[in-house]
C-alpha positions as CSV (number, residue, x, y, z in Angstrom):
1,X,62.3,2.1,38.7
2,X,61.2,3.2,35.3
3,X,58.1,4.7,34.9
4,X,54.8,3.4,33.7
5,X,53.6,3.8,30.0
6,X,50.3,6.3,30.4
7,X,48.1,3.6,28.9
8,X,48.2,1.2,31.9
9,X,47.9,4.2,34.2
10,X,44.5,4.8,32.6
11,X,43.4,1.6,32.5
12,X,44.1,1.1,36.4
13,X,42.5,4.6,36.7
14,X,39.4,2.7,34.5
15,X,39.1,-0.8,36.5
16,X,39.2,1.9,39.8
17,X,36.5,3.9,38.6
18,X,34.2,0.7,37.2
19,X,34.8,-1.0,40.9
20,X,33.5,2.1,42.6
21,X,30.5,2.4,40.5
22,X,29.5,-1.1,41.1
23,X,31.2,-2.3,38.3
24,X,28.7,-1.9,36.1
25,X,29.2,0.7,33.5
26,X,25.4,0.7,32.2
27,X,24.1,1.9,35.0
28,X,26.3,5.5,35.0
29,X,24.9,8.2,33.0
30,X,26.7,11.8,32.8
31,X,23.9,14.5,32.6
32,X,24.8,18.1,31.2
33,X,23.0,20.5,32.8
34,X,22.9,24.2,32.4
35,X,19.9,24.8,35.1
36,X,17.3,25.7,32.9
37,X,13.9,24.2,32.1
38,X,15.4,21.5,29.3
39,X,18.5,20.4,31.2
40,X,16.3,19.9,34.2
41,X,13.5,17.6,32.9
42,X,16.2,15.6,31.2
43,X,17.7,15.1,34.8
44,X,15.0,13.8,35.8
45,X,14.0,11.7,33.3
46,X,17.6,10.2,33.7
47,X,16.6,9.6,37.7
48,X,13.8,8.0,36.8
49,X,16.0,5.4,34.8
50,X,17.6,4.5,37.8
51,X,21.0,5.7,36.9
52,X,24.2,6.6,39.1
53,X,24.1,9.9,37.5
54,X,26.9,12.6,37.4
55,X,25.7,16.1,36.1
56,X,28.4,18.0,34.5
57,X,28.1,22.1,33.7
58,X,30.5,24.5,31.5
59,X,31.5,28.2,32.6
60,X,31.9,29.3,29.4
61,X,32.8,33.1,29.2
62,X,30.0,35.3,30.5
63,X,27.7,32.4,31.8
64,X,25.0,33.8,34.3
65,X,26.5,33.0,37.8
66,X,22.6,32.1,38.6
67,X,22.8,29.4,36.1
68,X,25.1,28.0,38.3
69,X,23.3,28.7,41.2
70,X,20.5,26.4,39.6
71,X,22.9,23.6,38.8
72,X,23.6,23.3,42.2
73,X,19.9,23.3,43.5
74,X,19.1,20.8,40.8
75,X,22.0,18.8,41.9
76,X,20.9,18.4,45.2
77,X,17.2,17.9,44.5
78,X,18.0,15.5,42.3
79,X,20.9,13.9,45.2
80,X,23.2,13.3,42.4
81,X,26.4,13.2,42.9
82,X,28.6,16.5,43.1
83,X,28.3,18.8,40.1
84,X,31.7,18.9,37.8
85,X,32.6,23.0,36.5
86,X,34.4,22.6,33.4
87,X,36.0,26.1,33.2
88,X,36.0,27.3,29.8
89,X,37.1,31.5,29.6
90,X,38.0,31.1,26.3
91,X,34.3,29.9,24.9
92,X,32.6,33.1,23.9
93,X,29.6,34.0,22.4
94,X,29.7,35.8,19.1
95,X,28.4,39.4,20.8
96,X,31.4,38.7,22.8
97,X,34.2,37.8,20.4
98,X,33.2,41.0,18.4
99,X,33.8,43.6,21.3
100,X,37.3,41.8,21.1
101,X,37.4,42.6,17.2
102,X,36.8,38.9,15.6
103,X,34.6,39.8,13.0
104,X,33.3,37.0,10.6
105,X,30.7,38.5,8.1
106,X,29.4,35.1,7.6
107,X,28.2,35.3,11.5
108,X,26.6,38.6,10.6
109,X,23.0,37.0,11.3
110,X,23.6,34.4,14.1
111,X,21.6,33.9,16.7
112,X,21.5,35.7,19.8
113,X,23.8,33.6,22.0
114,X,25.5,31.6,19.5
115,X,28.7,30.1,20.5
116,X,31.4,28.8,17.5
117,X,30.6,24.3,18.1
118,X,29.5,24.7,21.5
119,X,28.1,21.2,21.3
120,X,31.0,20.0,19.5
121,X,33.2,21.2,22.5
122,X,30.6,20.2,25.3
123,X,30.0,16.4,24.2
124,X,33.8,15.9,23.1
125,X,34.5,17.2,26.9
126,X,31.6,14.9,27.9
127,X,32.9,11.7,26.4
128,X,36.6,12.2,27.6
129,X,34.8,12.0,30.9
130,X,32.7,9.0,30.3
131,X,35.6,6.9,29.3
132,X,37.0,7.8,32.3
133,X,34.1,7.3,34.6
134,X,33.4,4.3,33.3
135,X,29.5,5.8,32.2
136,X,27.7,4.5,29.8
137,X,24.9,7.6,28.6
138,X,25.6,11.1,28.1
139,X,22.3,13.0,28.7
140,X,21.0,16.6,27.1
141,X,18.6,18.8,27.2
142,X,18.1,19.9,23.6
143,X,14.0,20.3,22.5
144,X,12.7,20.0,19.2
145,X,12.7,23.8,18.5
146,X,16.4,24.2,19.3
147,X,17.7,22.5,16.0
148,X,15.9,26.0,14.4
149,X,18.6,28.0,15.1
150,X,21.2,26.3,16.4
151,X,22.8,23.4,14.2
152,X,24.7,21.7,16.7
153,X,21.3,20.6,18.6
154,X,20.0,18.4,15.5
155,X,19.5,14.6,16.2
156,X,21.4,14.6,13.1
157,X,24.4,16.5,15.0
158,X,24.1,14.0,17.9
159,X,23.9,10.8,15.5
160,X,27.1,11.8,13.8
161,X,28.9,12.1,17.0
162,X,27.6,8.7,18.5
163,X,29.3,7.7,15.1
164,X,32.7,9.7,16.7
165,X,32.4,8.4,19.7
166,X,32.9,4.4,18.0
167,X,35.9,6.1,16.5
168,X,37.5,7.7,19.0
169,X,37.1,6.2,22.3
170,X,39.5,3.0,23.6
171,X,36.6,1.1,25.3
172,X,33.7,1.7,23.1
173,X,34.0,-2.1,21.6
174,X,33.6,-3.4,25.1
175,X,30.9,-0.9,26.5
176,X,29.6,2.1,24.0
177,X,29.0,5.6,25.3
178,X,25.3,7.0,23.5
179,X,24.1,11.0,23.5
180,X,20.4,10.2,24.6
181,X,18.4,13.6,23.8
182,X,15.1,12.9,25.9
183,X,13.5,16.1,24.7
184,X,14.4,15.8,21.1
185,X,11.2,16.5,18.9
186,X,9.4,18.4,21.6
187,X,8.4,22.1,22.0
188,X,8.9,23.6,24.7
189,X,5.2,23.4,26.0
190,X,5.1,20.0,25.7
191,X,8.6,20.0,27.7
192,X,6.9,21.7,30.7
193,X,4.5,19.6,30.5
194,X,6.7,16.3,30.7
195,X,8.3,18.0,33.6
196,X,5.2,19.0,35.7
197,X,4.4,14.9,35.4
198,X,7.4,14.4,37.0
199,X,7.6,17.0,39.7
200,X,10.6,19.0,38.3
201,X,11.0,21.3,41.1
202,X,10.6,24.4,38.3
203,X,11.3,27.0,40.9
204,X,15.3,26.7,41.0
205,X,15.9,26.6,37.6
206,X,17.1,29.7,35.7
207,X,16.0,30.4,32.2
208,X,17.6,34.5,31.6
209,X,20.2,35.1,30.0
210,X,21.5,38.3,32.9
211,X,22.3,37.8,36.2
212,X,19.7,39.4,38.5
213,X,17.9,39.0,41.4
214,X,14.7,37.4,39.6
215,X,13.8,36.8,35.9
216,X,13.9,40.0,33.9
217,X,10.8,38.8,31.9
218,X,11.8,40.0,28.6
219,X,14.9,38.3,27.1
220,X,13.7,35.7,24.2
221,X,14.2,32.6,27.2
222,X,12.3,34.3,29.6
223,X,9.6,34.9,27.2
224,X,9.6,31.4,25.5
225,X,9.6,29.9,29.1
226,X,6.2,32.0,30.4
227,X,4.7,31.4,26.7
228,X,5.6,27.6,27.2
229,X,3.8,28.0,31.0
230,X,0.7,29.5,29.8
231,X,0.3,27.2,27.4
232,X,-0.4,24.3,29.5
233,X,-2.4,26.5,32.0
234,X,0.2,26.3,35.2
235,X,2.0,28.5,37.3
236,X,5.5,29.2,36.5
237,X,7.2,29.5,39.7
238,X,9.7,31.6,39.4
239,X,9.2,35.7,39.6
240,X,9.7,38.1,36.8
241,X,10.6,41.6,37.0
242,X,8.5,42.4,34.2
């Protein structure tokens, strides 16, 4: 018996996954979620659309195990279905790649935690799996600050690729897959803010960038997170070590 061409394989795979999501492919939305306060309040708003939502994380080299750890929690507050790991070693940031000798002058002045088209990588990843589950939104948690320093946040960024994605993927014709970026245009205050109006549980999310026991208190997240808390006059939940 000879074997069957690929294509028909994935487009049984396809009719498989669209019966068991109800056949409906607008009702799917993939969220990517890192575990911090932006990737959380966009789950959220996604639940409150109503959507069969799958979140989806990347262990990119170095990531904070209790990122992870927050994904989870996030995961299960939120009852999603079971968290995807996309394992990624060979994503570094820049401080990384130039311990290893990969020197770039032009990256001289990059931002701390810069990754070479993270977002190019992440949404590319993210649309493979759309077109396979059969979902129709791809959800991220980019504010209106992030654009400031790192390019591949802009709506701009996210407009071109919806353009990619009409390019590249088989079943866009029959059923589109669109980057909605809920928080685009906010800071981060008012981002808090949306999420305290819909009960983001706040305390299992993890904003610094080291792995320790709490919140070291001083890294640029953990400082732009308490700033963003203070500023509309509640209680961050989570504890700080200084």
């Amino acid at each position: 018996m000879g074997r069957k061409p690929p294509l028909r394989g994935l487009r049984r795979n396809l009719r498989s996954q669209a019966k068991r999501f109800g056949g409906n492919r607008m009702e799917r939305a993939i969220v990517l979620l890192s575990g911090g306060v932006d990737s959380a309040v966009a789950l959220w708003w996604a639940k409150r659309k109503g959507w069969d939502i799958q979140p989806l994380t990347f262990d990119y080299f170095g990531r904070p195990k209790r990122e992870n750890d927050a994904v989870r929690a996030l995961s299960s507050r939120a009852e999603t279905a079971s968290v995807r790991h996309v394992d990624l070693p060979f994503l570094k940031e820049v401080d990384d790649l130039r311990k290893e000798g990969f020197e770039n002058r032009l990256l001289l002045d990059s931002p701390e935690g810069y990754i070479p088209g993270r977002n190019l990588i992440f949404y590319g990843l993210a649309g493979y799996y759309a077109e396979l589950d059969a979902a129709r939104y791809l959800v991220g948690g980019h504010n209106g600050v992030d654009p400031e320093s790192f390019p591949d946040s802009s709506p701009k960024f996210f407009n071109f690729l919806n353009s990619v994605f009409h390019l590249s993927l088989w079943s866009y014709d029959k059923a589109p897959v669109q980057i909605l970026v809920p928080l685009s245009g906010k800071s981060k205050e008012e981002v808090v803010r949306m999420g305290l109006e819909m009960n983001v549980p706040f305390d299992v999310t993890w904003s610094c960038y080291w792995d320790r026991a709490v919140h070291c208190g001083t890294c640029v997240s953990c400082r732009e997170r308490r700033e963003a808390f203070a500023a509309v006059g509640a209680v961050d939940p989570v504890e700080y070590e200084a």
